[in-house]
Each structure stands twice: as structure tokens, then as C-alpha cells.
TITI-856089 format. One record per residue (C-alpha): residue in one letter; x, y, z. Coordinates in steps of 0.2 Angstrom, whole numbers, padded with zeros to 4 digits, always signed. Last residue first. Layout:
! residues N
AXYZ;...
! end
This chain:
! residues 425
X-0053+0025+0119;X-0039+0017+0133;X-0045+0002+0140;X-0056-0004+0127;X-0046+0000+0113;X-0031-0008+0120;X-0041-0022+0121;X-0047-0022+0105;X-0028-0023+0097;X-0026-0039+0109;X-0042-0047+0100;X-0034-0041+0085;X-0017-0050+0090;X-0029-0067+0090;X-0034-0061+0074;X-0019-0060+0065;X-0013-0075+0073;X-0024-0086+0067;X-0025-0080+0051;X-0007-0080+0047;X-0006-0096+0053;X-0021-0103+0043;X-0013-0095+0027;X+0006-0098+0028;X-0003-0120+0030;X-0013-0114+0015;X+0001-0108+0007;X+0012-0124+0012;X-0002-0135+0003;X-0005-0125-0012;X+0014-0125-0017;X+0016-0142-0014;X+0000-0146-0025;X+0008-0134-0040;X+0026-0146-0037;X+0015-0161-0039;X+0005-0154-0054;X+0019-0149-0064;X+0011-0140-0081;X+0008-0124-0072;X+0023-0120-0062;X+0027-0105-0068;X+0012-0099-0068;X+0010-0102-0047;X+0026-0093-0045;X+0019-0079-0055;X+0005-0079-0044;X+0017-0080-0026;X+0025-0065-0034;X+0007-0055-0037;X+0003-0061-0017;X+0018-0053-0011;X+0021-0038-0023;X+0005-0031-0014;X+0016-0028+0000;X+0027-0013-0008;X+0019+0005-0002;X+0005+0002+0006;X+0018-0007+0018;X+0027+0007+0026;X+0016+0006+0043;X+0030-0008+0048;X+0043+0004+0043;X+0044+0010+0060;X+0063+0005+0068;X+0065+0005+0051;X+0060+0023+0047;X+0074+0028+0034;X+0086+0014+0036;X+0095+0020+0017;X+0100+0002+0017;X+0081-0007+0023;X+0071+0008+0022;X+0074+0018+0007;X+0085+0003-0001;X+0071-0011+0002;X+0058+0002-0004;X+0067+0004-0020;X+0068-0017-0021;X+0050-0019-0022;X+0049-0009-0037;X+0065-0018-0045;X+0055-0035-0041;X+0037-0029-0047;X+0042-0023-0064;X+0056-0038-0065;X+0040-0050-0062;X+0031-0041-0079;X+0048-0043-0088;X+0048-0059-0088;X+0065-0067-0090;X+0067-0068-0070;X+0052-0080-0068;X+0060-0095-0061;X+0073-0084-0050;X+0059-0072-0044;X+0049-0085-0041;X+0059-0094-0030;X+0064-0077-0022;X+0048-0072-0017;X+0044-0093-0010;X+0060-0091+0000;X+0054-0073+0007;X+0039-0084+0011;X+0049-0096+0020;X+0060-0085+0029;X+0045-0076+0035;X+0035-0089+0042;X+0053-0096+0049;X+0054-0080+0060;X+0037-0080+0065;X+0040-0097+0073;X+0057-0091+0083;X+0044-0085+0094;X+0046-0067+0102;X+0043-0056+0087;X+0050-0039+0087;X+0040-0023+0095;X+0022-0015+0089;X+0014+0000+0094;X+0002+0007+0106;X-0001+0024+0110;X-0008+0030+0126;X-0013+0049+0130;X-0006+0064+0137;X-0014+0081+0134;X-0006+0096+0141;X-0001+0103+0123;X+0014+0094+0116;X+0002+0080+0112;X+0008+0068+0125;X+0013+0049+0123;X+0015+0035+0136;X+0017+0019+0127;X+0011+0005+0126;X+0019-0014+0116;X+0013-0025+0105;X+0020-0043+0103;X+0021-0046+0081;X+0008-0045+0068;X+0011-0054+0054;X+0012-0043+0036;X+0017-0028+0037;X+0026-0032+0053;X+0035-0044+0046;X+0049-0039+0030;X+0050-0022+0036;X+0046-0025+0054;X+0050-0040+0061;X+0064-0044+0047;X+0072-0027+0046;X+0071-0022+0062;X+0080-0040+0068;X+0094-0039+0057;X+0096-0020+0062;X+0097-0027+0080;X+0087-0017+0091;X+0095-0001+0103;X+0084+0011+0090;X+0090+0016+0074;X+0089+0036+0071;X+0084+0036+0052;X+0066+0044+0056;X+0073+0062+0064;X+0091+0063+0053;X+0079+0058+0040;X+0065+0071+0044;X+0077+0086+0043;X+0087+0085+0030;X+0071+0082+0020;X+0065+0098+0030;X+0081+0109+0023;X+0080+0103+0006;X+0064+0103+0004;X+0065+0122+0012;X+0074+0128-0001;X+0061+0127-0015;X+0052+0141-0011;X+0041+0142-0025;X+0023+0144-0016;X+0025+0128-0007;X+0011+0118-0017;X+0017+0130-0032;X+0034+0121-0031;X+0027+0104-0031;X+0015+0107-0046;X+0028+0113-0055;X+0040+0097-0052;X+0025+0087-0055;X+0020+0093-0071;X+0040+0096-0076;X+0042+0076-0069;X+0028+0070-0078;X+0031+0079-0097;X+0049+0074-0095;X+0046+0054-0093;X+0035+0056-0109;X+0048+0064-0117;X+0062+0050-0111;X+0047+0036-0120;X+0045+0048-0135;X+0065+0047-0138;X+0068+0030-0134;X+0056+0025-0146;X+0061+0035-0159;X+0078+0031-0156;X+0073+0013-0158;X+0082-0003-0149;X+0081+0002-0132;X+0062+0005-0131;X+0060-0012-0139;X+0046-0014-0132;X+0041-0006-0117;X+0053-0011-0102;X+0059+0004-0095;X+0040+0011-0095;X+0036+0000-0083;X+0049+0008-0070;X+0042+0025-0073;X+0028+0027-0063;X+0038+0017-0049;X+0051+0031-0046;X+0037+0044-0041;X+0033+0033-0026;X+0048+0042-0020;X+0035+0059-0017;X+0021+0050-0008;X+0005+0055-0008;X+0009+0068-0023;X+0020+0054-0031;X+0007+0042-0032;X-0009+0055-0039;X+0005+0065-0047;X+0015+0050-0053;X+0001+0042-0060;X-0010+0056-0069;X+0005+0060-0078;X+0007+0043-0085;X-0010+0040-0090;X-0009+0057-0099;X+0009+0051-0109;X+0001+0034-0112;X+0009+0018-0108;X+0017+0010-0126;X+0009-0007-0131;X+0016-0023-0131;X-0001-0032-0127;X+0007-0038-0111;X+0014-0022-0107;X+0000-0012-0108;X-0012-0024-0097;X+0004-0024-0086;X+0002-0006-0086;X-0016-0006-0078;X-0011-0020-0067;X+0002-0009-0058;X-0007+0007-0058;X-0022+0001-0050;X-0009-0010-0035;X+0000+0007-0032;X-0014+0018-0034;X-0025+0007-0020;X-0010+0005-0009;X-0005+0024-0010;X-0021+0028-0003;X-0020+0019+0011;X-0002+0023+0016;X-0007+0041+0016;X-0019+0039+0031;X-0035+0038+0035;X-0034+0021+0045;X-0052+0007+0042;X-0046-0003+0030;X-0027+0002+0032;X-0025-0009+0048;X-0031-0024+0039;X-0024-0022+0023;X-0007-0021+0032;X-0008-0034+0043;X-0011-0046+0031;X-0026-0058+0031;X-0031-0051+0013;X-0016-0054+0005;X-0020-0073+0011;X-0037-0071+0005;X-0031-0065-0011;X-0018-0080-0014;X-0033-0091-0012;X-0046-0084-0023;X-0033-0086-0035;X-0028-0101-0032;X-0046-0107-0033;X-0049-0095-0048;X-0035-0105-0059;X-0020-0093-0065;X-0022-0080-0078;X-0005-0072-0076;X-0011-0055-0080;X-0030-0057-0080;X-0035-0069-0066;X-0019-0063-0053;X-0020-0045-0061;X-0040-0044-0058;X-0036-0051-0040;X-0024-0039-0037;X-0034-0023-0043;X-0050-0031-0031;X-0039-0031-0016;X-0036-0012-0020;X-0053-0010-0023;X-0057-0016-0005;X-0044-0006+0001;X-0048+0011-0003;X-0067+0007+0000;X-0061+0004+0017;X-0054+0019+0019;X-0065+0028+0014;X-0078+0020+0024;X-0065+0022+0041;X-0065+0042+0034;X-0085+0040+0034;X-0089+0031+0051;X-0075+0045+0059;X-0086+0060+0055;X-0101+0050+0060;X-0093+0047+0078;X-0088+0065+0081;X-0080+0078+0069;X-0095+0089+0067;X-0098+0097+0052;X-0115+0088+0047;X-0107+0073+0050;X-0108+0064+0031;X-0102+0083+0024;X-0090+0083+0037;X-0084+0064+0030;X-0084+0073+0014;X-0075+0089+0016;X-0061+0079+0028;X-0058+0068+0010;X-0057+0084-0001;X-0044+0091+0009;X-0035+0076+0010;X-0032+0077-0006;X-0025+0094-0007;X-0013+0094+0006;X-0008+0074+0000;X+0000+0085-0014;X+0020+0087-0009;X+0018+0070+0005;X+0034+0067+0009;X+0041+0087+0007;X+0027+0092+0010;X+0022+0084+0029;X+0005+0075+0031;X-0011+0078+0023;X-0015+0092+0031;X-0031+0090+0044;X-0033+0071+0041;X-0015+0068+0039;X-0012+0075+0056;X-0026+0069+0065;X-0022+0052+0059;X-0004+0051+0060;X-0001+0033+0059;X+0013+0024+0072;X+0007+0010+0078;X-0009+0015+0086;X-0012+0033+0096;X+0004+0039+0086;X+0002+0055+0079;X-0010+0071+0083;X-0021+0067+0097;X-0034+0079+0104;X-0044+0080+0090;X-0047+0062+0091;X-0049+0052+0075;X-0047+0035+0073;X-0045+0030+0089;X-0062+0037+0097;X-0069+0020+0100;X-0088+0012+0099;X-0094+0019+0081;X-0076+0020+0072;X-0071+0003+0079;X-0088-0007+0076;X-0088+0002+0056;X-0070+0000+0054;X-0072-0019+0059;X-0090-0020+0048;X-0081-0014+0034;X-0068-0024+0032;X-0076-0038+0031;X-0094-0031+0021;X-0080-0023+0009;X-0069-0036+0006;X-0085-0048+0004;X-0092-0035-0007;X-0077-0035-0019;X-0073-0051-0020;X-0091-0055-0023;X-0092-0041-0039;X-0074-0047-0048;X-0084-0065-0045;X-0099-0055-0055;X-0088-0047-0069;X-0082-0029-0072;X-0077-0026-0054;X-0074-0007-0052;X-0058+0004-0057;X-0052-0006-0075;X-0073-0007-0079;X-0074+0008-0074;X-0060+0019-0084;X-0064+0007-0098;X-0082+0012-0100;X-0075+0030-0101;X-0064+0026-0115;X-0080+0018-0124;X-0089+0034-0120;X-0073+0045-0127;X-0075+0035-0142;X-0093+0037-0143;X-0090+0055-0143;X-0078+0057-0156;
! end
């Protein structure tokens, strides 16, 4: 008993933490980059976290307000208590003082967050669909350069967590799916309250895997202690829910109402143009930034900075092209079950923000969520061209040439980004 619970535990960290020495480097260099940005921008700036400032000092993440209550219940049912311990441990770091040392440790957090996320999609690309370690390598440092990771590296936010769950909980169930075996009821539960709690549509993607254990739709049985299994997550999360806001279920209603009449209101822009530079772009190349005037509702007023459309037509053809690269391997790899896993998950955020238009005109800060599907895709494109060299060399060339863009302008709108900084914190 004990020395299976050991090699159960053993597991736990080597699926959490690198278990080889590239696994190690990735890792470390993720952490050292990242970390040294958060590290320069928590030290030197207040953005992070200014008492005074609630929402929106930089594209629209709610620091403050995340920090101090994990966000609002009805999206966030359980962040509350999470984010509870995470304020506990950067005051622990500060001595109880929420100054520069207070925002070193939530920027750390952050980055740790992220860094092991990189690391979740690295351990998918070698160990899922076992592709070369030079594309591998590649397709994580062109994840890497998004603007997603990049913001969330150093941001205490909601979105930050949910990328790290989102990417560890996708490899570990294509580790179960691959060897045909079922997910278990306790890893299952620990899912969607840890995804669902920071996010309650999350939820869904718990149980999308489980739709395609084998031949769930062929055995009773099967079926059976699959819908069980589904039950047993929903009641736990349901009850825990309900005790978070001491059983009065009627204001979920009434708040959810609420926050989508207030983050469903489309702007003056196109919706062609939302979806593409924000939904589909902003989480992934920064577009033309704009200021704002912004006030706290208490006397204080403050700049925030955000991001508009693109102004070239060339980020427009980045995107189209690697949308085009999605749907190529989408189409070439429709059989597998694995792809179909990411593809239908990805396609629940396309109807909550792209149909549904919750928080288009914003869903650039969305991208936690769904924009590790990217680089896994682009994987699964690479597998399935495996025994054609020239097509495999093609494919390597134009994600390079995505790559050297992307990097360029990522950190030419950084340089912007530090502006800002500079001016105003």
C-alpha cells in the first residue's frame, strides 16, 4: 500500500515537473526569460499591483481585484479561495506589506504558472505525438513568443492559472487516451474544480476526453461508469458552488444576466474585425495599443492601456495563414480522437466569445483559455506529415518565417508596452 501510493506520488511530479534534463532546460530557460521581465517590471513599476487601481491599468486584467477576491462568483465560483492562498504567500514574501516585494512574488507565481505550462506542451509535443526535438523545440518557442504567455508571465490573474490546468490536464488525459485507458473519477474531480472553479465554462473541457474513451458508446457498462463519473464532478462542483455563496443560488442567475448584457455590448468595430484582431490576434500578435483615461470610482484617475485592431493588412495574412495551418491539420488529422479533443475545446470558446460575443471587443485577455491548441495543432500537423520530407521542410520554413515575425513584433510592441510603463507607473 504504501509503496504504491509512493510510486503514485512519483508520478504526480514527474507529470507536474520536468522528468528529463531537456524537460529541465525548457523549463529554466522559460523561467530565467520570463522571469527576469516580471522581475524588472515588478521592481521598477507599480502595474502589477496598485492598491489604488482596481481593473484595467493594461489590457483589460483586473489585478487588484483578482488578487484581493478572485474575481466575480458566478465566473470565477472558487478562484475566492485560491487566490486567497496566493495573496497569503506574496505577504508572507513581503512581510505584510503590499509594496515591491509583494508584487516580485505574484509576478514569480505567475511565472512559474507559465513556465510549467510551456513545459505540459512540450511533454505533449515529445510524448503525445512524439515528433523530432528540433520541431519541438521550435513549436514551443513560437508558443513561447505569444502574447498570451508573455502577458500572463508576470499577470496574477485568473487566465494564468487556467493556462497551466488547461495545458496539465490536457496532456495528462492524452496519456490515458493513448493507452485506452478510462480517466479516473478523483482525477476527474480534481479537474473541473481546480478549471471549473477559476472559470466555471471551463467545466465543459473536463469532460470532453471522456466522450472518447474506448468504446464508451458501445458498452453499457462503460457508458454507465463514464455518466457516473461525470455526476460525481458536477454534484461536487455544484455543492461546492452553492456553499461559496452560502446557497443562494438566485443570484447566479441574476449576476450572469448581468455580466453579459455588460461584456456582450460590441463596440463601433466590425465583428469581422474583433474576431480576427482580438479573438483570433491579440492572443497571439500584439496589435497598435491605445490609452485611456480610467478612474477608480473613488477620486483616483489613472491610465490604462489596451489594445485596438491591426493597422497593416500584414497581421491579417499571419493570421490567415496560421488559421490555415489549424485547419490543415485539423482536416488531415480528423480520425484522431486526441485532435478532435483539442478541436471541439477550442470550438466552445469560439461559441462563447466569437457567436455568443461575450467579451469580444476584450477577448484578447481570453487566451489562457484555448491558445495552447495552437502549437499542439501545428504538432499534429507535423505527425502527420512524417514520412514526406518536402512537405515536413515546407512546413518548417513558413513556421520559422510565423516565428521571426511574431518575435519581432512582439518585442518591438514590448518596447511600446515599457513605455507606457514609464510614463505612467
Amino acid at each position: 500500500m504504501v509503496s504504491k501510493f509512493k510510486s503514485k506520488f512519483i508520478n504526480i511530479l514527474k507529470l507536474l515537473f520536468p522528468s528529463t534534463g531537456i524537460e529541465l532546460v525548457v523549463f529554466l530557460f522559460f523561467l530565467v526569460v520570463y522571469g527576469y521581465l516580471g522581475s524588472y517590471i515588478a521592481i521598477h513599476h507599480k502595474i502589477i499591483f496598485d492598491s489604488r487601481i482596481p481593473w484595467d491599468a493594461y489590457f483589460s486584467f483586473d489585478n487588484k481585484s483578482i488578487v484581493m477576491t478572485g474575481g466575480s462568483f458566478e465566473r470565477h465560483p472558487l478562484s475566492y479561495y485560491f487566490f486567497n492562498w496566493i495573496r497569503e504567500l506574496a505577504l508572507l514574501f513581503s512581510d505584510g506589506k503590499m509594496d515591491g516585494n509583494f508584487r516580485f512574488a505574484l509576478a514569480w507565481f505567475s511565472n512559474i504558472a507559465v513556465s510549467l505550462s510551456i513545459l505540459q506542451i512540450f511533454k505533449y509535443l515529445k510524448n503525445i505525438i512524439q515528433l523530432p526535438l528540433a520541431v519541438t523545440l521550435l513549436l514551443v518557442l513560437f508558443f513561447g513568443s505569444f502574447s498570451t504567455p508573455i502577458l500572463l508571465s508576470f499577470t496574477p490573474e485568473n487566465f494564468t492559472y487556467t493556462l497551466f490546468l488547461l495545458t496539465l490536464f490536457n496532456y495528462y488525459s492524452a496519456i490515458k487516451l493513448k493507452k485506452e485507458k478510462k480517466i479516473p473519477a478523483l482525477a476527474l474531480v480534481f479537474s473541473g474544480i481546480t478549471i471549473g472553479g477559476l472559470t466555471v465554462t471551463n467545466i465543459i473541457k473536463v469532460f470532453i476526453p471522456v466522450l472518447f474513451e474506448k468504446d464508451l458508446f458501445r458498452s453499457w457498462k462503460k457508458f454507465g461508469h463514464a455518466a457516473l463519473r461525470v455526476a460525481f464532478v458536477c454534484i461536487s462542483f455544484i455543492l461546492l458552488y452553492l456553499n461559496r455563496i452560502d446557497f443562494k443560488y438566485q443570484n447566479i442567475f441574476s449576476k450572469t444576466s448581468e455580466q453579459y448584457e455588460k461584456f456582450s455590448n460590441v463596440k463601433s468595430t466590425p465583428m469581422w474585425d474583433m474576431i480576427s484582431s482580438y479573438f483570433f490576434g491579440g492572443n497571439i500578435l500584439f496589435s497598435n495599443f491605445l490609452i485611456r483615461d480610467k478612474h477608480n470610482m473613488k477620486g483616483f484617475d489613472y491610465k490604462g492601456i489596451i489594445m485596438d485592431v491591426y493597422s497593416s493588412w500584414v497581421p491579417y495574412i499571419f493570421i490567415a495563414v496560421l488559421l490555415g495551418l489549424i485547419l490543415w491539420s485539423y482536416y488531415k488529422n480528423f480520425n484522431n480522437k486526441l485532435v478532435q479533443v483539442l478541436m471541439i475545446s477550442f470550438f466552445l470558446d469560439i461559441v462563447i466569445h466569437c457567436i455568443m460575443r461575450f467579451g469580444i471587443h476584450t477577448s484578447y485577455i481570453y487566451g489562457g483559455h484555448f491558445v495552447f491548441v495552437y502549437p499542439l495543432l501545428l504538432g499534429w500537423l507535423f505527425y502527420a506529415y512524417k514520412e514526406s520530407p518536402k512537405i515536413l521542410s515546407f512546413l518548417s520554413v513558413i513556421l520559422c518565417i510565423l516565428w521571426v515575425y511574431l518575435a519581432t513584433n512582439n518585442y518591438l510592441r514590448m518596447t511600446e508596452f515599457f513605455w507606457f510603463l514609464n510614463q505612467y507607473y
